[in-house]
C-alpha positions as CSV (number, residue, x, y, z in Angstrom):
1,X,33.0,163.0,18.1
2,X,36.5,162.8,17.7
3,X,37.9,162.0,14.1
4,X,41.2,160.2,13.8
5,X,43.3,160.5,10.7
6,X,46.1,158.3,9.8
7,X,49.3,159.8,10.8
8,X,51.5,160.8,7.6
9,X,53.6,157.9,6.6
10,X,57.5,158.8,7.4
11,X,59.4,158.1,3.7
12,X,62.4,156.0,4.0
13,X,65.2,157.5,2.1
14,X,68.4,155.7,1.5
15,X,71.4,157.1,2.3
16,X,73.0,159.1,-0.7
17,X,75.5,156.6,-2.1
18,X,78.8,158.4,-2.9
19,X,78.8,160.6,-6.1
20,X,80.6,159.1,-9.4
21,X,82.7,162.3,-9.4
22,X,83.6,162.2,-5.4
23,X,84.9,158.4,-6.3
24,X,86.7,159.3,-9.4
25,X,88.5,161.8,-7.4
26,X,89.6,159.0,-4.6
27,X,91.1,156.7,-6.5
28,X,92.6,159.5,-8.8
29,X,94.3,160.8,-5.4
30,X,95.0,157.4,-4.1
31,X,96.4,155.7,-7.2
32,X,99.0,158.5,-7.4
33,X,99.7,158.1,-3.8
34,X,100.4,154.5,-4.7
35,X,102.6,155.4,-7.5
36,X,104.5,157.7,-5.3
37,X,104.8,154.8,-2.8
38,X,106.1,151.9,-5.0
39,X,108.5,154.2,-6.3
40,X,109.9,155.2,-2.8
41,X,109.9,151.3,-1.7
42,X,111.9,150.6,-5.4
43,X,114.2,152.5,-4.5
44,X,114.8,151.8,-0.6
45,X,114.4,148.2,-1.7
46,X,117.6,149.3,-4.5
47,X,119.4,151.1,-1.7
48,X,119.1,147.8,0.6
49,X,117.1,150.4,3.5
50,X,115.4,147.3,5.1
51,X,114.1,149.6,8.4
52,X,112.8,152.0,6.4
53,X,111.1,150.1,3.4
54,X,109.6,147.9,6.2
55,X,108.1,150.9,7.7
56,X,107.1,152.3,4.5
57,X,105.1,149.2,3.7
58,X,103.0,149.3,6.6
59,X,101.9,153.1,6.0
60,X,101.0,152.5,2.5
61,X,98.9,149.7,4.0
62,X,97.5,151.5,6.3
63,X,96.9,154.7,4.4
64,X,94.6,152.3,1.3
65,X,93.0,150.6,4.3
66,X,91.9,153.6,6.1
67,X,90.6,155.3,2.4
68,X,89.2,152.3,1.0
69,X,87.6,150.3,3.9
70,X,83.9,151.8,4.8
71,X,83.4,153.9,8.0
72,X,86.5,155.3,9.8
73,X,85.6,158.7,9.0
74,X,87.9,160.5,11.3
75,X,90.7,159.0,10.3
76,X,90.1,159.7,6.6
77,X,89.9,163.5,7.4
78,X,93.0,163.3,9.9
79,X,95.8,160.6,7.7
80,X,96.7,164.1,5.6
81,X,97.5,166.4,8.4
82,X,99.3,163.4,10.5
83,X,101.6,162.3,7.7
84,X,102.5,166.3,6.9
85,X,103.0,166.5,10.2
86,X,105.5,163.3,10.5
87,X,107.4,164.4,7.2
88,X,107.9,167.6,7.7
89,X,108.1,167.5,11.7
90,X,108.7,164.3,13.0
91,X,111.0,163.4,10.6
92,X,113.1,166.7,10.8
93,X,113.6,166.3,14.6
94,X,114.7,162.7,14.3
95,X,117.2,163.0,11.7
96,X,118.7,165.9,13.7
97,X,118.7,164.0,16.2
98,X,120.3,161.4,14.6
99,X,122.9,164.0,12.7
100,X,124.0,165.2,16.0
101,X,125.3,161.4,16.8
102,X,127.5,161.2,14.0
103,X,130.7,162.7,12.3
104,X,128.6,163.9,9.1
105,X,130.9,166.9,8.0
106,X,133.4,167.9,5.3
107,X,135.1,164.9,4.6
108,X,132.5,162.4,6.2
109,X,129.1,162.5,4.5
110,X,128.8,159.5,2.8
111,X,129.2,155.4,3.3
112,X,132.4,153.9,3.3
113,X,131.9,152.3,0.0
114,X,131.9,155.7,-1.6
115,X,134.6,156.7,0.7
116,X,136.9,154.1,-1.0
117,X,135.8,154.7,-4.4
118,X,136.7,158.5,-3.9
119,X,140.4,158.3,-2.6
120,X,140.9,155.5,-5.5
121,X,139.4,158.2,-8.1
122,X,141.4,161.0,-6.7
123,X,144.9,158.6,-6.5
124,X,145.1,158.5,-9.7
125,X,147.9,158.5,-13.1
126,X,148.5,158.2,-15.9
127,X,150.0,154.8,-16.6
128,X,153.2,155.7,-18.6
129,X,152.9,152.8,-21.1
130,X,149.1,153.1,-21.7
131,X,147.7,152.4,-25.0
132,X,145.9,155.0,-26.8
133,X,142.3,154.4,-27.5
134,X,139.9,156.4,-29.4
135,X,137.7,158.0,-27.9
136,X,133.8,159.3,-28.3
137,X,132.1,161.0,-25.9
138,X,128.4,160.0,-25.3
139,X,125.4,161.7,-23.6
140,X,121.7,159.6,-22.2
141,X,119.9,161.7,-20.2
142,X,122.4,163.9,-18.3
143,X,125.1,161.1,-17.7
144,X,127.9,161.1,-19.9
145,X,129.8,158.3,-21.0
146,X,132.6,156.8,-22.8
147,X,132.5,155.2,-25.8
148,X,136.0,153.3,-26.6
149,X,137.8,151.5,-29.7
150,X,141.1,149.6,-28.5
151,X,143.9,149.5,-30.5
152,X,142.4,145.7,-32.1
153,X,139.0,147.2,-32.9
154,X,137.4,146.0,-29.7
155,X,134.1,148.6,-28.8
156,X,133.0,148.6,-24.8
157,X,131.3,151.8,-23.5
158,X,131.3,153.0,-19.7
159,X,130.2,155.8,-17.9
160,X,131.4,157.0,-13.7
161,X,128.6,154.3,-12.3
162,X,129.2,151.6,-15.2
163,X,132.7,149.7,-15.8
164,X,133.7,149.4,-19.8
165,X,131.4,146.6,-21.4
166,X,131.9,145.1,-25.1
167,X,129.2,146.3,-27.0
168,X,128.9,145.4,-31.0
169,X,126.2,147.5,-31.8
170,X,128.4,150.8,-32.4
171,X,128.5,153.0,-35.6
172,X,131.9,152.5,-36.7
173,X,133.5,155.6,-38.9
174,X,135.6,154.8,-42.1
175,X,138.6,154.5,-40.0
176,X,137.1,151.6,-38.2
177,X,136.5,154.3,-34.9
178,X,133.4,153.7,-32.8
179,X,131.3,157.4,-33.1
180,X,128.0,156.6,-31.9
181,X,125.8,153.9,-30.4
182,X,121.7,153.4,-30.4
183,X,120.2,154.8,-27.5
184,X,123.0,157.8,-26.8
185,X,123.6,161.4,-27.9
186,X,127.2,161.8,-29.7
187,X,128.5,165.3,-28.4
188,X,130.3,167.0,-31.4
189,X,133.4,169.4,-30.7
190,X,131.6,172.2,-29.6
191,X,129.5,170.4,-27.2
192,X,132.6,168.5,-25.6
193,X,133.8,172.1,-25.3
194,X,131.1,173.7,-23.6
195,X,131.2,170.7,-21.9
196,X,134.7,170.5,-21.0
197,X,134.9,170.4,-16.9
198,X,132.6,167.1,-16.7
199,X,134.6,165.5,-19.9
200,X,137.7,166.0,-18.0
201,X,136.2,164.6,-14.6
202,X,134.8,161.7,-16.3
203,X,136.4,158.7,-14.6
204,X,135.3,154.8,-16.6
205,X,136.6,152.2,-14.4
206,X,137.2,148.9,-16.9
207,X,136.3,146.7,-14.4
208,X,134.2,146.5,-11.1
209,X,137.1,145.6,-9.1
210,X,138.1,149.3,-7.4
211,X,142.1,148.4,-8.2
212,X,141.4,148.2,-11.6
213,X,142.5,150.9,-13.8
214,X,140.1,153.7,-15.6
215,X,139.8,155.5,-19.0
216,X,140.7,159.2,-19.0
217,X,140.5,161.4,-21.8
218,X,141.6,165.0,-21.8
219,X,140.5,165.8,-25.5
220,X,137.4,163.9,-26.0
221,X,138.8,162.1,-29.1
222,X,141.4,160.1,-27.5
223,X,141.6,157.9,-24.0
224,X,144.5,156.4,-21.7
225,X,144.7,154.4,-18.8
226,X,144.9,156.1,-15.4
227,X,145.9,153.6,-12.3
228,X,145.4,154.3,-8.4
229,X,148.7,154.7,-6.4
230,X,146.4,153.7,-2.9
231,X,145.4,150.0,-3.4
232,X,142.6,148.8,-1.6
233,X,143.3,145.4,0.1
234,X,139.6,144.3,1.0
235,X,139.8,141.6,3.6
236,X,142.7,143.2,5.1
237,X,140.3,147.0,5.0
238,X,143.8,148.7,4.4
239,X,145.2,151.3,1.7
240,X,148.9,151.0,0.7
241,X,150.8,153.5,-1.1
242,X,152.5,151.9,-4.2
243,X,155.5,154.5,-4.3
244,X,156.1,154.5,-0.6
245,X,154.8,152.0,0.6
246,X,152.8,153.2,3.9
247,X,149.8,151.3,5.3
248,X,146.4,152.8,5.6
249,X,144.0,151.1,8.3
250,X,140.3,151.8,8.8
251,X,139.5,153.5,11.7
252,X,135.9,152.5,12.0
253,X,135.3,155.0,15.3
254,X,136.8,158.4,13.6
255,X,135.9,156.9,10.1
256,X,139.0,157.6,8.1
257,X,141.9,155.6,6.9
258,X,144.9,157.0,8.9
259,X,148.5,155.6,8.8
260,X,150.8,154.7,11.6
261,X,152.3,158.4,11.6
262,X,148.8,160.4,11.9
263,X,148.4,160.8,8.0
264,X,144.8,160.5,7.2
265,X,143.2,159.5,3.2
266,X,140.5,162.2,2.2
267,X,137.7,161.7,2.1
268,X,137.0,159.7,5.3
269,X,132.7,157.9,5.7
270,X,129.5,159.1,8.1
271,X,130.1,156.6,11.2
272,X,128.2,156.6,14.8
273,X,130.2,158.8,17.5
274,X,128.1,158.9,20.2
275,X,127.9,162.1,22.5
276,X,131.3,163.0,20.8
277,X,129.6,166.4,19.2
278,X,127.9,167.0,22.7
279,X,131.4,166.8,24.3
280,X,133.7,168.6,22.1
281,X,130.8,171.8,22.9
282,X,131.9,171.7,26.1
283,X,135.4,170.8,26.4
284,X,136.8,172.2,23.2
285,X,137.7,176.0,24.1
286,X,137.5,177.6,20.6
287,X,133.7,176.4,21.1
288,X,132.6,176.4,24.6
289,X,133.4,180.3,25.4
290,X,132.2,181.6,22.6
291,X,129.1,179.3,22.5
292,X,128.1,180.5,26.0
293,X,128.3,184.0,25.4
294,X,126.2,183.4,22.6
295,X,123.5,181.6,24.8
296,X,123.6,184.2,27.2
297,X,123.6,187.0,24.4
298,X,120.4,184.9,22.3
299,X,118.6,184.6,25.8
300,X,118.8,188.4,26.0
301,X,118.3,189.2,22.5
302,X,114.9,187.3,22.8
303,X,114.0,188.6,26.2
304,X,114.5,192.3,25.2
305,X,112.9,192.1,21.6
306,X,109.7,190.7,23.0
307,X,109.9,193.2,25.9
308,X,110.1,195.9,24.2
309,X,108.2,195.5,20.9
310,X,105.6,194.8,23.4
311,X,105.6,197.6,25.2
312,X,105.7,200.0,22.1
313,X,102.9,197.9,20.4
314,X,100.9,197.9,23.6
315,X,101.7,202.2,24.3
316,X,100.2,202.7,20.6
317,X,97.5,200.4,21.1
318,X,96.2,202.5,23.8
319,X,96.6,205.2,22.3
320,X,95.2,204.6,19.1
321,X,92.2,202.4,20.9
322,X,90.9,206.0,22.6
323,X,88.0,207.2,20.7
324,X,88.9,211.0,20.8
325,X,91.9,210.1,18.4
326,X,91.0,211.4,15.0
327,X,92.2,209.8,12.1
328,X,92.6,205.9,14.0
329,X,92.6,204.4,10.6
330,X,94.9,205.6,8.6
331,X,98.0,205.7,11.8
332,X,97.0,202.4,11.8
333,X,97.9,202.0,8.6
334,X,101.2,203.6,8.7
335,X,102.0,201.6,12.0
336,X,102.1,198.1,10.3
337,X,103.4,198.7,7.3
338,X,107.3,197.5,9.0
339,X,105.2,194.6,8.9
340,X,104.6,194.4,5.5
341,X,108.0,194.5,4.3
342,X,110.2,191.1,4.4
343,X,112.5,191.1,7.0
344,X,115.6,189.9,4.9
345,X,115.2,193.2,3.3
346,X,114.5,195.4,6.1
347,X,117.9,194.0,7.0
348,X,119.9,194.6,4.0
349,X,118.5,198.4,3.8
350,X,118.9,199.0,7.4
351,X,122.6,197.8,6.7
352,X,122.9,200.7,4.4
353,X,121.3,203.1,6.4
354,X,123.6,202.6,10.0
355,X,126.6,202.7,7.5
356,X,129.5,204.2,9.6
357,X,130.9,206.3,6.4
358,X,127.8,207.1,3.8
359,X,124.8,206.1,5.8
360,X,121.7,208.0,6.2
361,X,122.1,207.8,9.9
362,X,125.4,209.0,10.5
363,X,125.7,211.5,7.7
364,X,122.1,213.3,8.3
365,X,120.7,212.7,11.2
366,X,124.2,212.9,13.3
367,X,125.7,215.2,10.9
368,X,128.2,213.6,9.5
369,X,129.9,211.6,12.6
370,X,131.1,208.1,12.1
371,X,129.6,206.2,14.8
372,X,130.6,202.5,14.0
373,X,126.9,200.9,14.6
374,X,128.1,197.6,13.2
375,X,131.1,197.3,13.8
376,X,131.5,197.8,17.8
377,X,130.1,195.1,19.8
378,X,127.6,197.2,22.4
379,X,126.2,199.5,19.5
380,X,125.9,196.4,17.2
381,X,123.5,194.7,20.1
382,X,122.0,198.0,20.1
383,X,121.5,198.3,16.4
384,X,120.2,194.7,16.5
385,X,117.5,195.7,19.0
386,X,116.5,198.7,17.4
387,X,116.0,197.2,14.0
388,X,113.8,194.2,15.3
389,X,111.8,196.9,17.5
390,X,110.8,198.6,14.0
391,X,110.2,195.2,12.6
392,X,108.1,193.7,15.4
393,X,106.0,196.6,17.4
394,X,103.8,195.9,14.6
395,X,102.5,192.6,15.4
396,X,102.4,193.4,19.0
397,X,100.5,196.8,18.4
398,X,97.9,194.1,16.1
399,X,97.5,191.3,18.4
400,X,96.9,194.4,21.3
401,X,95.1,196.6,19.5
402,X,92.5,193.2,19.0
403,X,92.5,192.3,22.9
404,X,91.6,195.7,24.3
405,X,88.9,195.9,22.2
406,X,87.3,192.4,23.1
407,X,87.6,193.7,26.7
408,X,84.2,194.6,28.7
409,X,83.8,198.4,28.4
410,X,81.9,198.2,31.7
411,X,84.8,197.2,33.6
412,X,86.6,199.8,32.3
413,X,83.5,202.1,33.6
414,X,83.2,200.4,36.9
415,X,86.9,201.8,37.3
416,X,86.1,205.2,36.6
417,X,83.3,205.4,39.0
418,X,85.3,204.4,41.9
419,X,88.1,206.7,41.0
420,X,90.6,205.1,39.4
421,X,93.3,207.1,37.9
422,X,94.0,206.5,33.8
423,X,97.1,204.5,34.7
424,X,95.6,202.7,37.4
425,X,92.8,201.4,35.3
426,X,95.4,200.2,32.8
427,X,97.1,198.5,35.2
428,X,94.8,197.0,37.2
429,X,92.4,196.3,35.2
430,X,93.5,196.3,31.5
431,X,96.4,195.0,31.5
432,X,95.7,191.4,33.4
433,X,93.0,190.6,31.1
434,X,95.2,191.7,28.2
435,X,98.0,188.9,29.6
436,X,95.5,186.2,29.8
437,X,94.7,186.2,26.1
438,X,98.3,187.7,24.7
439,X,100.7,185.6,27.1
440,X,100.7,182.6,24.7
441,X,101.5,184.7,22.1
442,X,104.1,186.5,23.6
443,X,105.7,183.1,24.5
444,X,105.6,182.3,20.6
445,X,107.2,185.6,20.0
446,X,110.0,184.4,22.6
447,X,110.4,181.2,20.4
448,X,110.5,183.1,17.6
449,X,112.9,185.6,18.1
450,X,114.9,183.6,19.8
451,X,115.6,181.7,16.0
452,X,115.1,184.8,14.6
453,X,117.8,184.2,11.8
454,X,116.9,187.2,9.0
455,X,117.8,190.2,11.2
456,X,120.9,188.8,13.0
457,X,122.6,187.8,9.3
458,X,121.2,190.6,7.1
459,X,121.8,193.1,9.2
460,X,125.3,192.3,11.0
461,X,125.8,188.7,9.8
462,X,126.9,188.4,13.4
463,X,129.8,190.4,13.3
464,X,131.8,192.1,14.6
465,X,133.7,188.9,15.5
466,X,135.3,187.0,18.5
467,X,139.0,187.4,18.5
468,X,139.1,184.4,20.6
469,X,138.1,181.5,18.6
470,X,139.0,180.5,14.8
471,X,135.6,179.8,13.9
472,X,133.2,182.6,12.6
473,X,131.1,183.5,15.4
474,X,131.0,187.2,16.4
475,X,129.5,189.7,18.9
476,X,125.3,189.4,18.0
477,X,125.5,186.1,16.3
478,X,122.3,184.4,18.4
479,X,122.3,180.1,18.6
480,X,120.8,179.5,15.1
481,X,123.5,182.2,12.9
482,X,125.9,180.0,15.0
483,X,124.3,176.3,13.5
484,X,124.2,177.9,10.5
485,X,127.6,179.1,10.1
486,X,128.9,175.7,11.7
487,X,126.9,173.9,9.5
488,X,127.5,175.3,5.9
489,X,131.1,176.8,6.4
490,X,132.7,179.3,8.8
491,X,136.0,179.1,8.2
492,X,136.2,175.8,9.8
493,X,134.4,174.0,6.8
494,X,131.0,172.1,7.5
495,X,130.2,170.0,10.2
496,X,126.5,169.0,10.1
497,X,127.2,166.6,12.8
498,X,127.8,169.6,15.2
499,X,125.5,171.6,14.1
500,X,122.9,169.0,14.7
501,X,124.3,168.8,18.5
502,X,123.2,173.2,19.1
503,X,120.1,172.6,17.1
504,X,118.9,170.2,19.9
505,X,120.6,172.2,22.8
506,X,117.8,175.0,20.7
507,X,114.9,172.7,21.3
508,X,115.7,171.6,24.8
509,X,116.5,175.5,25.8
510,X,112.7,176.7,23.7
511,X,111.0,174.0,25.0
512,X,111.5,174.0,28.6
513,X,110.9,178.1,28.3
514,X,107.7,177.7,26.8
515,X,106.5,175.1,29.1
516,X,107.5,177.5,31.8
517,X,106.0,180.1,30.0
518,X,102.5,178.2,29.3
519,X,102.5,177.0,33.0
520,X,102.7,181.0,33.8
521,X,99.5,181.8,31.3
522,X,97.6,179.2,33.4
523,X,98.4,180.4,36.7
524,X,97.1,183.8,35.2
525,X,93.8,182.1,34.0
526,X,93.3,181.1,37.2
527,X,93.4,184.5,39.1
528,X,91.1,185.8,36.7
């Protein structure tokens, strides 16, 4: 007789509601996202950024929908990476690309409102029949203002942003001056001293009208009123000189005030140019040569760095992969540590060593010759190769050291048996396996040396330079020493706008070689 007992009773058991802790932590995180938020839209919504506060509202909408709304697990987990990726990616590449549109330089990097405000600043004198006021100098936070007495006791303080307003809740001294005011730091003599370079640039317009005149004070005790030659007509959008009497227009598409002769004001505003940047890199001459030898030289820099700190990695890693080599660890050892070392100061002591007249090179290993290694052209190149093969054989003799030995020993075998010589079995064997699983990585070596900015500058700084252009670019300067140099001074002064303009010409020329390159590493996939 079969006996039947009751199956076991399957206990239901809730899910686990969310821990007090785990929800503490969520709002913590997301209330001080918030707070970051409203802040940023406070101060687009000052600024008058419409686009971007409108955009900014809808991701901080998003972002509390996706964290406080149940389910939508995957995109809790992926919001983080996708908004560090859009701020510090995205958001790069657009405003590059944006940069390289526009005249944003020396001269241009602001709106034309501060533009006007400038040249009035910088047009100014001392009105010959000013009043003198007394003076006190004032500190809130770090913004320093002006604290001024007129000559019929009248108090108004100002500072660069605010025009002169009457206040009447100053400390007056016993000579009926104004010295100090609630909510402000009164700088004594020794702190308008130390002080002494913004006290002097201090600039208190009396009115919000830009023609108006300003309060100056050279001593810190005692102000007078400084007026604009350059008048700013508004409706007209002109300047005029008040001693000569030349006209100023706007010149919206260079964005400058220029007279009828050529003269133009200083500074000038950020304005739209189109594919002006684009076209002066090819037309102007003191840019286009030297710009396409240093393509051709970056493209060959790259090439030959990867080449060979490949091949060297890839010799040692065979060598150093054999298991009759005694001692594998600790030549191992002494083969990365170039890696270990920053490259900016691999750079500055290589500099030192391939010194023509006192450099360990020269004066010991060549006994004493002067071979110029960064100052000729071919043996700077050379020099530049060299150092970056010390610097990167190490990652390459790493990332080969760790195929070879995730190969199949039994193919190796296999080769053996049917007679394959040792080079032949490298070859044939080895060596396309190896490219399946390093190719990628040797295309992200391309990309990197081919921005490979540390060697180039520490070492040479690009030099020895063109004698055909007036800009600094020289001999072994590769595309991103160039942006650099055209976008934070080279004799030329800055143009970010430019600069911008190669920085894209970069991504296009990287881009379509990796695509290239990754379309190669799949074609080898496939033959294996």
């Amino acid at each position: 007789m079969t006996s039947t007992r009751p199956s076991p009773a399957i206990e239901y058991s809730p899910p686990r509601r969310q821990s007090t802790l785990a929800l503490l932590i969520k709002i913590l995180l997301l209330g001080l996202v918030d707070a970051i938020g409203v802040y940023a839209l406070f101060i687009l919504f000052i600024k008058e950024q419409w686009l971007v506060f409108g955009l900014a509202v809808a991701i901080l909408a998003l972002i509390n929908w996706i964290y406080l709304v149940p389910g939508h697990l995957p995109a809790k987990y992926l919001t983080p990476g996708l908004f560090f990726l859009a701020i510090f990616q995205v958001f790069v590449v657009i405003f590059t690309g944006y940069i390289a549109f526009t005249n944003y330089s020396d001269g241009h990097n602001s709106s034309k409102d501060d533009a006007v405000a400038s040249i009035i600043r910088v047009a100014q004198k001392r009105v010959p029949d000013s009043p003198q006021y007394a003076v006190t100098v004032l500190r809130q936070g770090d913004v320093l203002s002006l604290l001024v007495t007129e000559p019929d006791g009248t108090v108004s303080v100002g500072s660069a942003e605010d025009p002169l307003e009457m206040t009447t809740d100053a400390e007056l001294d016993s000579t009926g001056k104004a010295v100090g005011l609630p909510g402000y730091d009164t700088l004594q003599l020794a702190e308008v001293v130390q002080n002494q370079d913004a006290v002097l640039a201090l600039v208190v317009p009396e009115s919000d009208d830009p023609n108006a005149g300003s309060i100056r004070t050279s001593d810190g005790a005692t102000g007078f009123v400084y007026q604009a030659s350059l008048v700013y007509d508004e409706q007209a959008d002109t300047f005029t000189d008040s001693e000569t009497g030349t006209v100023y227009l706007a010149d919206e598409r260079e964005g400058s005030f220029v007279s009828p002769d050529g003269e133009t004001l200083t500074p000038g505003w950020r304005v739209n140019v189109g594919f002006d940047n684009f076209v002066e890199a090819a037309t102007n001459e003191q840019i286009r040569d030297p710009l396409i030898r240093v393509v051709l030289w970056t493209f060959a820099f790259a090439i030959l760095s990867v080449a060979t700190t490949f091949v060297l990695g890839l010799f040692l890693a065979l060598v150093f992969n054999d298991p009759r080599v005694r001692g594998k660890k600790i030549y191992r050892i002494l083969i990365i540590l170039p890696y270990a070392f920053p490259a900016f100061l691999s750079g500055l002591v290589w500099a030192g060593l391939l010194n023509p007249e006192f450099g360990f090179v020269n004066q010991v290993l060549f006994g004493g010759a002067e071979i110029p290694w960064l100052s000729d052209p071919w043996l700077a190149k050379f020099s530049v190769l060299l150092v970056n093969l010390w610097l990167g054989y190490p990652y390459m003799f790493l990332i080969c050291t760790g195929a070879l030995q995730s190969l199949p020993e039994e193919l190796t075998e296999a080769a053996r048996v049917d007679g394959a010589s040792p080079w032949r079995i490298v070859r044939s064997v080895k060596l396309p396996l190896l490219l399946v699983s390093v190719a990628p990585l040797l295309i992200a070596s391309f990309a990197f040396n081919f921005n490979n900015f540390n060697v180039i500058y520490m070492l040479t700084r690009g030099w020895p330079r063109f004698s055909d252009t007036t800009l600094d670019i020289g001999a072994t300067d590769i595309m991103i020493t160039m942006v650099y140099k055209v976008a934070f001074g080279g004799g030329g002064g800055r143009d970010y706008g430019l600069a911008s303009a190669f920085s894209i010409l970069i991504f296009i020329l990287v881009a379509t070689v990796s695509a290239i390159g990754f379309r190669r590493t799949r074609a080898l996939e496939d033959l294996n």
